[in-house]
C-alpha positions in Angstrom: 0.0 0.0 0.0 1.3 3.4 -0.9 1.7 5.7 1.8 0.5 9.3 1.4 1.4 12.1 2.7 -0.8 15.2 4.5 -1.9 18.1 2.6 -0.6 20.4 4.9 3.2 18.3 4.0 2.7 18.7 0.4 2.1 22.8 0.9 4.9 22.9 3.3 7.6 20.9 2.7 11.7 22.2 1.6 13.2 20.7 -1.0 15.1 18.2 -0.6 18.7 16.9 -1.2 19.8 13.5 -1.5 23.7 12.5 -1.3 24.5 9.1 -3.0 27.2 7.2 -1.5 30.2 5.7 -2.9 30.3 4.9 -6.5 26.6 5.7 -6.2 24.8 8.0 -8.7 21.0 9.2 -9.0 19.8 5.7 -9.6 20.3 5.1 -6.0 17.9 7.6 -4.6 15.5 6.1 -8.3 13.0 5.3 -6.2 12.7 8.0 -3.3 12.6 10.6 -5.9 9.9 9.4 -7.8 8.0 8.6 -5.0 8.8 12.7 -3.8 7.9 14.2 -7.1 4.3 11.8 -6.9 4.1 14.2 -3.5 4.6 17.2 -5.0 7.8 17.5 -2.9 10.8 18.7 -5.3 14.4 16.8 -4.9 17.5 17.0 -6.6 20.4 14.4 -6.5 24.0 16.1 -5.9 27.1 14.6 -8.5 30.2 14.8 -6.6 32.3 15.2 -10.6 35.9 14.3 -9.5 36.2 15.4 -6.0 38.9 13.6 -3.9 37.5 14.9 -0.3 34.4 14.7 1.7 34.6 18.4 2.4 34.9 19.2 -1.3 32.0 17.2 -2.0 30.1 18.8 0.7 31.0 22.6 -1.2 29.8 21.1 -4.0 26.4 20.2 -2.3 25.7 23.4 -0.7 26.7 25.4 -3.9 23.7 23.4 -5.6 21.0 24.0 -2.7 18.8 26.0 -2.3 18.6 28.3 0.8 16.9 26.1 2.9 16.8 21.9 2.4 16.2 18.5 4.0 18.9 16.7 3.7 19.4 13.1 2.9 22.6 11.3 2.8 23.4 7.3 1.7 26.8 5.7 3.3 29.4 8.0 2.0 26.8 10.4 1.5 26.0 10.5 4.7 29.5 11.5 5.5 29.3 14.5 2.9 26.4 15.5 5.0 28.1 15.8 8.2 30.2 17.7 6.4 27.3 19.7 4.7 26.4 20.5 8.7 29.5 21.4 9.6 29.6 24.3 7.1 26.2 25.4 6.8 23.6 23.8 9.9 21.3 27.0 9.4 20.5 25.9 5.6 19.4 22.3 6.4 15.7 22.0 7.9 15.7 18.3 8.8 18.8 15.8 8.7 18.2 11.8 7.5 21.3 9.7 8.0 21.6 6.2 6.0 23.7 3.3 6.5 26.5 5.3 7.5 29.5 6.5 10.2 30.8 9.2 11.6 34.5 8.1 12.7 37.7 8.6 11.0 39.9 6.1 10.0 41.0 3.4 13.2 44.3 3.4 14.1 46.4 0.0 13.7 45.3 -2.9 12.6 41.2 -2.1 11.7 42.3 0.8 10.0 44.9 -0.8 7.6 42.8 -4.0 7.0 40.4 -1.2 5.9 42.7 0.8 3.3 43.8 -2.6 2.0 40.4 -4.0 0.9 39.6 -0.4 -0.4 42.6 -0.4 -2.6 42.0 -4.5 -3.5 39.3 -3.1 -5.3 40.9 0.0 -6.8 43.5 -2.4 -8.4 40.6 -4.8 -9.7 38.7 -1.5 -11.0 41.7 -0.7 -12.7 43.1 -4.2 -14.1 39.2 -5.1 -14.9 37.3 -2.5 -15.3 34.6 -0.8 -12.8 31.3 -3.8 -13.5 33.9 -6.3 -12.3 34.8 -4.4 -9.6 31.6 -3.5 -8.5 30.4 -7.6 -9.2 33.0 -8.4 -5.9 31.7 -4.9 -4.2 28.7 -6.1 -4.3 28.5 -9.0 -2.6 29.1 -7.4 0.9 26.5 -4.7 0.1 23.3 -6.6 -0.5 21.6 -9.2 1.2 22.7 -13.1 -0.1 19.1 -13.3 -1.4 18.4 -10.2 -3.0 21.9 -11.3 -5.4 19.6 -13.9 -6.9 17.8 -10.0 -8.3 19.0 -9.6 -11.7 17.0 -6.4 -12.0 18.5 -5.0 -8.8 22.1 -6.2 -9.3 22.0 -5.0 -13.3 20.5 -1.9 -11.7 23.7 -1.4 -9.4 26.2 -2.3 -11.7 25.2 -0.7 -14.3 25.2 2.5 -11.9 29.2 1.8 -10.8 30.1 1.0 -14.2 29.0 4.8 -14.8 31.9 6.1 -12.7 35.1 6.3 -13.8 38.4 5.0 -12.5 39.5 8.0 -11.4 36.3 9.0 -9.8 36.5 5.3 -7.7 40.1 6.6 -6.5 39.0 9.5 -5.6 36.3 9.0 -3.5 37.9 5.7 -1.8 40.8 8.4 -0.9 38.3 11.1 0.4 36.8 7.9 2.7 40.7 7.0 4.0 41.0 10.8 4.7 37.5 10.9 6.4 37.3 13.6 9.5 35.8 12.8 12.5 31.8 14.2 12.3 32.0 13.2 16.1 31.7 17.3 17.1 29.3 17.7 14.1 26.8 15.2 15.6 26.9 16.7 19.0 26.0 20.3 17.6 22.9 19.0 15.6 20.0 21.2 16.2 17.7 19.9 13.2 15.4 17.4 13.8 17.5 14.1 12.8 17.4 10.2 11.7 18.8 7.5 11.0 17.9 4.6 9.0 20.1 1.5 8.5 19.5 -1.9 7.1 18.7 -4.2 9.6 21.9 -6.4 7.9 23.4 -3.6 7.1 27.3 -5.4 7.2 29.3 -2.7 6.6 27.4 0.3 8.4 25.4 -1.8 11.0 22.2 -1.0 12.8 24.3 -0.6 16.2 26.3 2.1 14.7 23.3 4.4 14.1 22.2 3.8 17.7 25.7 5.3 18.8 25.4 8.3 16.5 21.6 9.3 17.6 23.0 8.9 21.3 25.1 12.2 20.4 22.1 13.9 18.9 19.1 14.7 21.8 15.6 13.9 20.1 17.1 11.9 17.1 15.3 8.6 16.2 16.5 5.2 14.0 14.7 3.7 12.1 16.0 -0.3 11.1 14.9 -1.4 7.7 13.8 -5.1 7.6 15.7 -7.7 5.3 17.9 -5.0 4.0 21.8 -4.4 3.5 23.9 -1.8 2.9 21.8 -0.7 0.0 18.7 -0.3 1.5 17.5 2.5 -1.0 17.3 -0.1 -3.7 16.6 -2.9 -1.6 13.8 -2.0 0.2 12.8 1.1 -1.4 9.1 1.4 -0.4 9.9 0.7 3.6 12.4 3.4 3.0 10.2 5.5 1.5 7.8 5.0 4.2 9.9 5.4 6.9 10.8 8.8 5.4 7.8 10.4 4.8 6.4 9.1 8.0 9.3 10.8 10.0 8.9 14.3 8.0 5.1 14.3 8.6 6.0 13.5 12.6 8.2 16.6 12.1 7.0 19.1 9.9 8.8 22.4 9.1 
């Protein structure tokens, strides 16, 4: 069943801004802006071009918005809004935090066995090209189950086979390099959530429950049979659990 927002949300909602992660592009957010256009709620999808830094990518995003936003960020998107926050909190009316994290990069062990599978797949990108990459990406970012989805999969490697190389590098750097958002979450005066797969592997549900524990009235939200892709995955519980939050907390 479709869920419909109130009148009084159509007249009075922002636009809104969604951030795709890494290697991500619009087709990520497909679903959640079709659904918002059916609303009558206007959305735009940022493109991060070549940028090799979260904080570039976040300039990027607030030179494309509009005064005043909701802002909605996917796994390294989510990131790019922290950093979004950190430069500009008065411009963002409500702040929706996906599969995502807010630390930097651990020292010792966890954080090289994390720069070496990043770069294992930069080499394979660059030795096989970015569908084959994404083929072995892939099969920690979904659910075992929803890989039997040719539609889906096609649908997501068709979207990293979009990106360049280049782009790939740059973007695994700018996630190396990531700042600490710890601060950023603690100054939060929007109303905020967070929504995660409920398998969520790489960003797991738990992680969300740490980050809304640094941000008073924040709320998660746990999206059922769902990975790190949730948007495509599941998207009409996502687009549910959105447009249930934003009429909770209207502008």
């Amino acid at each position: 069943m479709k869920t419909e927002p109130s009148s009084d949300l159509e007249k009075t909602m922002t636009p809104t801004i969604f951030l795709p992660g890494l290697i991500c592009d619009a087709a990520v957010w497909s679903e959640q802006t079709d659904f918002f256009a059916r609303q009558g709620i206007s959305s735009q999808v940022i493109d991060y071009g070549d940028a090799n830094s979260l904080g570039a990518m976040a300039e990027i995003a607030i030179a494309q918005s509009p005064e005043q936003f909701i802002l909605i960020g996917h796994s390294m998107g989510g990131r790019v809004a922290m950093e979004v926050a950190r430069r500009a909190p008065e411009r963002i009316s409500h702040l929706i935090l996906m599969d995502t994290g807010y630390l930097p990069l651990h020292n010792g062990d966890a954080g090289q066995h994390e720069v070496s599978g990043r770069l294992a797949l930069l080499e394979t990108a660059r030795q096989q090209g970015m569908r084959a990459m994404g083929k072995v990406w892939m099969l920690g970012m979904v659910l075992p189950e929803h890989l039997q989805d040719s539609q889906l999969c096609d649908a997501i490697l068709d979207m990293i086979e979009r990106k360049t190389v280049q782009q790939f590098e740059h973007q695994q750097t700018a996630l190396i390099k990531r700042p600490d958002a710890t601060e950023v979450l603690r100054s939060l005066e929007c109303p905020t959530l967070f929504i995660s797969g409920d398998q969520d592997s790489w960003s797991p549900v738990e992680r969300h429950y740490e980050m809304a524990e640094l941000v008073p009235g924040s709320e998660v939200i746990a999206i059922e049979r769902s990975g790190h892709m949730c948007t495509m995955e599941q998207p009409q519980a996502v687009n549910e659990a959105l447009i249930r939050w934003l009429q909770a907390n209207p502008v």
